[in-house]
C-alpha positions in Angstrom: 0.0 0.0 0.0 1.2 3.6 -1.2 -1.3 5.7 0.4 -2.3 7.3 -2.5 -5.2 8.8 -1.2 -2.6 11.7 0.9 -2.8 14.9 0.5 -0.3 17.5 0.6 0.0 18.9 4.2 -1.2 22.8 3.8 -2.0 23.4 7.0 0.0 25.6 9.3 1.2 23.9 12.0 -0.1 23.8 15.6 0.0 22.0 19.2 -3.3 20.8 18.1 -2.2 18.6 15.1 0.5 16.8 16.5 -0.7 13.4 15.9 -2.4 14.0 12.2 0.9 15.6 11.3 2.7 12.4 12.7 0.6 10.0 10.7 0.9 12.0 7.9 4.8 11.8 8.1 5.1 8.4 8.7 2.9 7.4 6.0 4.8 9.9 3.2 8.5 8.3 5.0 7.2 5.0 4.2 5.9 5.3 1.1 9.2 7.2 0.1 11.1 4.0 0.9 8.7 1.6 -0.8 8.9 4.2 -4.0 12.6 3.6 -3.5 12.9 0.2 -4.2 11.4 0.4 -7.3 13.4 3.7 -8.6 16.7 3.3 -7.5 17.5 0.5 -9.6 16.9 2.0 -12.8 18.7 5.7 -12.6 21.9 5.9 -14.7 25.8 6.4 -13.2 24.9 9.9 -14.0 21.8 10.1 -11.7 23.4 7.7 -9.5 26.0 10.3 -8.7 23.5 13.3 -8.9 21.5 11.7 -6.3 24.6 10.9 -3.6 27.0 13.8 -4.7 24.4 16.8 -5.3 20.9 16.1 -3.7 21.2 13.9 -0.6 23.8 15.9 0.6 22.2 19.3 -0.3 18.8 18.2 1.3 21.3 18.1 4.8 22.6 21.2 4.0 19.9 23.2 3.4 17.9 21.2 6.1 20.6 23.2 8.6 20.0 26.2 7.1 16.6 26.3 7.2 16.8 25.7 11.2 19.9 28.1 11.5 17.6 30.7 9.6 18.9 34.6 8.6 18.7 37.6 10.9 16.5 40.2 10.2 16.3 44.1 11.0 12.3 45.1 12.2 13.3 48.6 12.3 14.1 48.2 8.2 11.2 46.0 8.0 8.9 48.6 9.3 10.7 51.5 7.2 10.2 49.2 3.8 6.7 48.5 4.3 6.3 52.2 5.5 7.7 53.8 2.2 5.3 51.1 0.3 2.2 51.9 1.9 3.1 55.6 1.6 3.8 55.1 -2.2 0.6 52.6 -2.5 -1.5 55.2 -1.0 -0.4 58.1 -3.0 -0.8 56.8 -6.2 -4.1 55.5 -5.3 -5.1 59.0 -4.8 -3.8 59.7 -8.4 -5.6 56.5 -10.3 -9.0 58.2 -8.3 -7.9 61.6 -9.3 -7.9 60.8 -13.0 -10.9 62.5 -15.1 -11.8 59.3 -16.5 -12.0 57.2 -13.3 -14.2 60.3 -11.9 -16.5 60.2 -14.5 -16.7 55.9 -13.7 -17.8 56.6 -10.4 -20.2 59.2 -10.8 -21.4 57.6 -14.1 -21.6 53.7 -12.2 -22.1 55.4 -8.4 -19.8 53.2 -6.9 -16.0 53.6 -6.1 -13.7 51.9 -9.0 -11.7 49.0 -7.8 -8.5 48.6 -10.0 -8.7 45.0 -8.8 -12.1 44.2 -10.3 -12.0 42.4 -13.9 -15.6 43.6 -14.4 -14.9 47.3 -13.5 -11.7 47.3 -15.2 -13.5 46.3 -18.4 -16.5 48.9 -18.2 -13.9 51.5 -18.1 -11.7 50.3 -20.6 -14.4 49.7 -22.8 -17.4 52.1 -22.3 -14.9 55.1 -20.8 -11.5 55.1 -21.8 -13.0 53.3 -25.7 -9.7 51.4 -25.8 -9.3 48.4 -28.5 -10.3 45.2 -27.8 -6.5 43.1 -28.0 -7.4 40.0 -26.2 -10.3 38.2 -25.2 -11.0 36.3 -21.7 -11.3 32.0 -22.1 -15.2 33.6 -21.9 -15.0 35.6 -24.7 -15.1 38.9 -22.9 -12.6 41.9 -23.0 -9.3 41.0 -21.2 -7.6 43.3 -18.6 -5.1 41.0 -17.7 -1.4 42.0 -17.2 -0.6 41.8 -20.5 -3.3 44.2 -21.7 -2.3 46.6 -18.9 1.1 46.5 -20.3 0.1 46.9 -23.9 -1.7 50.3 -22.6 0.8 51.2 -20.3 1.0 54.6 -21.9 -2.2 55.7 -20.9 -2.0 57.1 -17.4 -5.0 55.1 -15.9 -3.6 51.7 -17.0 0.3 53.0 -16.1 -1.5 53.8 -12.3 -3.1 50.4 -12.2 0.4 48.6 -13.4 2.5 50.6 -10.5 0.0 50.1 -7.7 0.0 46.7 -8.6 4.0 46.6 -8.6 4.1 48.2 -5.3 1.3 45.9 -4.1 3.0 42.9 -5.1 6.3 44.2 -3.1 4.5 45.1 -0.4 2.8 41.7 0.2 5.8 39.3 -1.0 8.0 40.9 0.8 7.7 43.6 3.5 4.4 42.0 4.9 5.2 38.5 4.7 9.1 38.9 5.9 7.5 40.9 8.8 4.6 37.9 9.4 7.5 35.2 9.7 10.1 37.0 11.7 10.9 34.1 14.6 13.1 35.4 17.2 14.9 37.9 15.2 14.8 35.7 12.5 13.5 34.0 9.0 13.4 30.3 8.5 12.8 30.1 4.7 11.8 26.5 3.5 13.6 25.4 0.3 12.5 23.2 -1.8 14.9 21.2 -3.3 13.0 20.2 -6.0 11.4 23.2 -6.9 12.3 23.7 -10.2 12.3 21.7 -13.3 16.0 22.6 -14.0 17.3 21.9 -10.7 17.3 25.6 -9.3 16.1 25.3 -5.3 12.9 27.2 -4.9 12.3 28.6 -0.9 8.6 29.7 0.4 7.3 31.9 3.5 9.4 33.8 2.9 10.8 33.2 -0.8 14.0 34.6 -0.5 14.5 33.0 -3.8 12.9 35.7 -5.8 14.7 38.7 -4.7 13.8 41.5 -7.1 17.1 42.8 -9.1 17.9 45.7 -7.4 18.1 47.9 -10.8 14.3 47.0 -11.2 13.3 47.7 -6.8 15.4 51.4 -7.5 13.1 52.1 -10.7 10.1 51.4 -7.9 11.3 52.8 -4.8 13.2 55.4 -6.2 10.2 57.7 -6.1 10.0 57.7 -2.2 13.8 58.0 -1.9 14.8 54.6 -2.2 17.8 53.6 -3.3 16.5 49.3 -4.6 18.1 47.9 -1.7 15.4 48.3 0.9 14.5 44.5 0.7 17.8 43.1 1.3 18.8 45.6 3.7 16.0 43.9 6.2 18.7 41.3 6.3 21.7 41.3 8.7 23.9 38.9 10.5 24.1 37.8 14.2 26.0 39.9 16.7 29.7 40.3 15.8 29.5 39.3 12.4 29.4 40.0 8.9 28.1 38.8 5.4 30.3 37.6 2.6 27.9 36.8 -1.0 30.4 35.0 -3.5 28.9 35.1 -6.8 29.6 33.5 -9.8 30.2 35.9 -12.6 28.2 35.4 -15.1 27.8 31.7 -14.6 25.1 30.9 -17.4 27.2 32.4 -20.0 30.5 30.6 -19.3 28.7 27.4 -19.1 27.4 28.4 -22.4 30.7 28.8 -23.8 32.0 25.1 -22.4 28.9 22.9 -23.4 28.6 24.6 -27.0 32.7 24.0 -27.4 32.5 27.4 -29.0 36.3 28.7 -29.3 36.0 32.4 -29.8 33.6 32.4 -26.7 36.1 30.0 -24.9 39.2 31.9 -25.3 37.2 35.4 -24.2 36.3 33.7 -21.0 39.9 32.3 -20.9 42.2 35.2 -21.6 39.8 37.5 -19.1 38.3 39.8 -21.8 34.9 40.7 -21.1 32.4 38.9 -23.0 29.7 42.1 -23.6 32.8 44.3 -24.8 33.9 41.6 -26.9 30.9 41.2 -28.6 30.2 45.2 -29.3 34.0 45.1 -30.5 33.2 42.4 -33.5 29.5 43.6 -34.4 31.0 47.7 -34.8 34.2 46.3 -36.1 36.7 48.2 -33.4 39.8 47.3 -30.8 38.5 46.2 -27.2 39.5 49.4 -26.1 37.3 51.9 -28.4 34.3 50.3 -27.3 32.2 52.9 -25.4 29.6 52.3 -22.5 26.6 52.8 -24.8 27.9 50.0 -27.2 28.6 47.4 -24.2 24.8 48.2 -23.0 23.6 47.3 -26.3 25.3 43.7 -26.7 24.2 42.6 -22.8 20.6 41.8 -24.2 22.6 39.9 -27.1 24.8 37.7 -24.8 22.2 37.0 -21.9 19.2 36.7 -24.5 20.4 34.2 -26.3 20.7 31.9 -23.4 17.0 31.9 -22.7 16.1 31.6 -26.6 15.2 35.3 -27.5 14.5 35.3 -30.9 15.0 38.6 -33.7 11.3 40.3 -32.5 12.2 39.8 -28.8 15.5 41.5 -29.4 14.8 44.4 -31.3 12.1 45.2 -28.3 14.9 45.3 -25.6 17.0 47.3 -28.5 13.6 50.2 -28.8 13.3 50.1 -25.8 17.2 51.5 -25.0 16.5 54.1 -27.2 18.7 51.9 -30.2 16.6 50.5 -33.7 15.6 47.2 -35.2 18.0 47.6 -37.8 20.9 47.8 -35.3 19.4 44.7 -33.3 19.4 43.0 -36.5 22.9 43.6 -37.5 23.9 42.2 -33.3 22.3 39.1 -34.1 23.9 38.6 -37.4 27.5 39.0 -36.2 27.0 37.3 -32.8 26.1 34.4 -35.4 29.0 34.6 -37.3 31.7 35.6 -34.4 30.0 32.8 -32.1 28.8 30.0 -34.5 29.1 26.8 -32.0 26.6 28.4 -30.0 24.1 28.8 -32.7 25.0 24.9 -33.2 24.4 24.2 -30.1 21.1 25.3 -30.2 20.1 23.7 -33.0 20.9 20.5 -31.9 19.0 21.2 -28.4 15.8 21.6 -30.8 16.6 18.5 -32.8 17.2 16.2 -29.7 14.2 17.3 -27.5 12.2 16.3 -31.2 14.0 13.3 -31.2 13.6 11.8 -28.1 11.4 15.0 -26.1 14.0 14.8 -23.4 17.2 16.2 -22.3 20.0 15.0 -20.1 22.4 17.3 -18.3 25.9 16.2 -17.2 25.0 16.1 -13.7 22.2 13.7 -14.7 19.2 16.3 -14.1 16.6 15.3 -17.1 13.9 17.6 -18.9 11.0 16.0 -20.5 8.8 17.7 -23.2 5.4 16.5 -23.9 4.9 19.0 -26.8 7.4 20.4 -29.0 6.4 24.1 -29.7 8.1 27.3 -29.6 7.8 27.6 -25.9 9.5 24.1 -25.9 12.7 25.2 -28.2 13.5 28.1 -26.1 13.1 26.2 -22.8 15.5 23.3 -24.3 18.3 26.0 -25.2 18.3 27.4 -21.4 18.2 24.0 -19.6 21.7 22.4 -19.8 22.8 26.2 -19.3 20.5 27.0 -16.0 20.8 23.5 -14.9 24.5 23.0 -14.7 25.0 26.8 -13.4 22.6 26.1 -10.9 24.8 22.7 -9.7 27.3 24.0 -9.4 26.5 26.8 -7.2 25.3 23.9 -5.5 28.0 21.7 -5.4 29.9 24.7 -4.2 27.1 25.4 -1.3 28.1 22.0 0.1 31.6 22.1 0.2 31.8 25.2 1.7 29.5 24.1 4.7 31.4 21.1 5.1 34.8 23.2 5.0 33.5 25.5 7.6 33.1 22.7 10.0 35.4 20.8 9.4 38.3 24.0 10.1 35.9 24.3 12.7 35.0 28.2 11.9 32.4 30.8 12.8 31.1 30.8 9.9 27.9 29.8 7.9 25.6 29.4 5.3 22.3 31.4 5.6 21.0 32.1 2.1 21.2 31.3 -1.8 20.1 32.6 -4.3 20.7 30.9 -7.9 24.2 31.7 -9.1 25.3 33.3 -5.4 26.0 32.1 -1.8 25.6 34.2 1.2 27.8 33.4 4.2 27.4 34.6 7.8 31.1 34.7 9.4 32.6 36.3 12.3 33.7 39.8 11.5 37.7 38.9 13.2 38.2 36.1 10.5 36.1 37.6 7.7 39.3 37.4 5.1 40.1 34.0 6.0 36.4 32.7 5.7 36.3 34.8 2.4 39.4 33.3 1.3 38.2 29.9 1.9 34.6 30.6 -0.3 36.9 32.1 -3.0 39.1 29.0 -3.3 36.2 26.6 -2.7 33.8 27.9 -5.8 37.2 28.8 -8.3 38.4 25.2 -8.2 35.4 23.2 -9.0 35.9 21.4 -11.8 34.8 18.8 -14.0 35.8 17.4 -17.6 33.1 19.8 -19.7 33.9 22.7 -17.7 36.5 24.4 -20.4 36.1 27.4 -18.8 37.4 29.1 -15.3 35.0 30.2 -13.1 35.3 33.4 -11.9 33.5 34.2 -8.3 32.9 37.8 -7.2 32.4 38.7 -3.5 31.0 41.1 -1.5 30.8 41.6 2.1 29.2 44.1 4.7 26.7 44.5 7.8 23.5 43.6 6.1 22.6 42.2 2.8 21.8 45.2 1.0 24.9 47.1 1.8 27.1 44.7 1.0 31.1 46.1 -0.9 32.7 44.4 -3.3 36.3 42.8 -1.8 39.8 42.1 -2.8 40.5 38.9 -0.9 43.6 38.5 -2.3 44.8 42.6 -1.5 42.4 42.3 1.5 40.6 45.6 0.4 37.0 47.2 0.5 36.4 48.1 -2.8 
């Protein structure tokens, strides 16, 4: 017997449901084992050594730090949600300000609710007279996000998309960091699983999902905010500091050893960086002419690719800087021609996932497609890349915890997030403990990997105020 008939435990946990959640464990432990038997036998040697080199030990890991938990500030708490309710409320007096929203309310005598599908499409419709773009699975006029976006540049929908934004901050983060603060602290609970390619997922809070903070300043800057309000609600025990190693650009060097691509190999192995590479070839000019503006434009090139963007998706992030589809156009032909193993590469992602509808990764992770449409294609050319980035931030993740207590150092592991690790060590032997992450994550290496991994740190008083280092000078950058 499998017990079959379980549900998935939703409930939060209380005094009161001691036994049920018992039962409930012992009945998902056992099943687990009898599931075993019949699983185990038929992984691969790659599985076979994903399973006892990557997830078994990284279910221990993150198991500790889920108990350990991360620190966090209520004073910056209280001052994020502060500034969002402040921002929230403000521009809800502006979306209710707006002539046309008047005229809904004393037209429909009620108050508009932004929130409201129904009032959302009287006003579009009957008020505002905007096109019809999409249609609900109903039939009737959409409002969803993506109409919202679409008519961004009319101020009533560009209201309704930034309290929304601010909304969405608000209640992700501020409220729900604030709801699960323990004794000082947040005990995220990650989800090894939680992904299809591998990445860990975390919940209540998801400290997975940290907003870039280029995209929190475009939002906060309005109240005075700088982007970093979220992170900065993060600190580390008394007497110590926070060291994030990084892997720079991770996806794209991984990228550059699966497709065997040379020009891209020998950029990652001579040190040039990749983005001024790239604007060097497509304007035809020495490393050194290339100017800021020029870099900017081939970043969307280099990154895009990796997650399938195709010519219309392309010359959008190109109008969008101010640039033209002609100029887009001409990026994507030389990338093609300065770059071609990667363009291979790609190919032969689509033919094996219509071959076969499945992918294997060198770790052993596998991808399965049940239809092979456009969505498919793109999400078979960022797999391998995302997977194998993501495992070895991973791999990294354990050896670092094991090395800190093993040298028996005061020093930890309280947070990742994808490509990055965030340590908690004492301030007296932060160098040491940075040192030790550095070396740790730069000398990982397997067969494929034909390119070196460069790791960036950082390291401050709370997350969001953390300085670049020079562990080898020992300097705040």
């Amino acid at each position: 017997m499998l017990h079959t008939d379980m549900k998935p435990w939703k409930k939060e946990f209380n005094t009161e449901d001691t036994v049920a959640l018992c039962n409930y464990l012992c009945k998902d432990v056992d099943a687990t084992f009898r599931i075993r038997r019949v699983l185990e036998p038929q992984l691969n040697t790659r599985q076979r050594w994903l399973l006892d080199n990557i997830l078994i030990p990284l279910a221990k890991e993150l198991f500790e730090v889920e108990c350990r938990g991360v620190y966090v500030s209520k004073p910056a708490v209280d001052n994020l949600n502060n500034m969002l309710a402040g921002m929230i409320a403000k521009a809800s007096a502006e979306l209710h300000a707006d002539k046309f929203v008047r005229l809904y309310e004393i037209a429909e005598n009620t108050e508009f609710d932004h929130a409201s599908p129904h009032q959302l499409r009287v006003l579009f419709e009957k008020y505002l007279k905007l096109p019809q773009i999409k249609k609900t699975d109903g039939g009737l006029y959409s409002t969803d996000k993506e109409v919202l976006t679409h008519y961004k540049d009319e101020p009533v929908c560009g209201k309704i998309l930034k309290i929304r934004r601010l909304s969405t901050l608000k209640g992700t983060y501020g409220e729900q960091i604030d709801r699960e603060i323990r004794n000082g602290k947040v005990h995220t609970s990650y989800k090894v699983h939680g992904t299809v390619t591998g990445r860990p997922a975390s919940e209540t809070p998801n400290l997975m999902n940290m907003p870039r903070e280029d995209t929190a300043l475009i939002v906060m800057a309005e109240a005075g905010g700088d982007g970093k309000e979220i992170k900065r609600c993060f600190i580390p025990a008394p007497g110590c500091c926070m060291i994030e190693a990084d892997y720079s650009q991770a996806e794209l060097r991984v990228l550059a050893a699966i497709s065997g691509d040379v020009n891209l190999i020998d950029i990652y192995r001579k040190g040039i960086d990749v983005h001024t590479a790239t604007a060097a070839a497509v304007y035809g000019i020495p490393l050194a002419n290339v100017t800021g503006a020029q870099r900017s434009l081939a970043k969307p090139v280099n990154f895009g690719i990796v997650y399938g963007m195709q010519l219309d998706g392309l010359i959008k992030k190109f109008e969008a800087a101010g640039s033209t589809a002609a100029v887009a156009e001409h990026f994507l032909k030389t990338h093609k021609q300065k770059f071609p193993s990667v363009w291979e590469y790609m190919d032969e992602q689509e033919a094996l996932i219509r071959k076969q509808k499945f992918q294997e990764t060198y770790f052993g992770r596998r991808r399965r497609y049940a239809e092979i449409d456009p969505a498919a294609i793109r999400q078979a050319y960022n797999f391998p890349i995302q997977s194998l980035a993501s495992d070895l931030t991973l791999i990294a993740l354990i050896r670092i915890a094991q090395a800190c207590r093993k040298l028996r150092l005061d020093a930890r592991v309280v947070l990742t997030v994808y490509d990055s690790i965030v340590v908690e060590s004492e301030i007296s032997i932060m160098w040491q403990v940075a040192a030790l992450v550095k070396h740790i994550m730069s000398t990982i290496h397997f067969e494929w990997m034909l390119v070196p991994m460069e790791v960036d740190l950082k390291a401050g008083l709370n997350w969001g105020d953390l300085k670049k280092i020079d562990v080898d000078k020992q300097i705040i950058l």
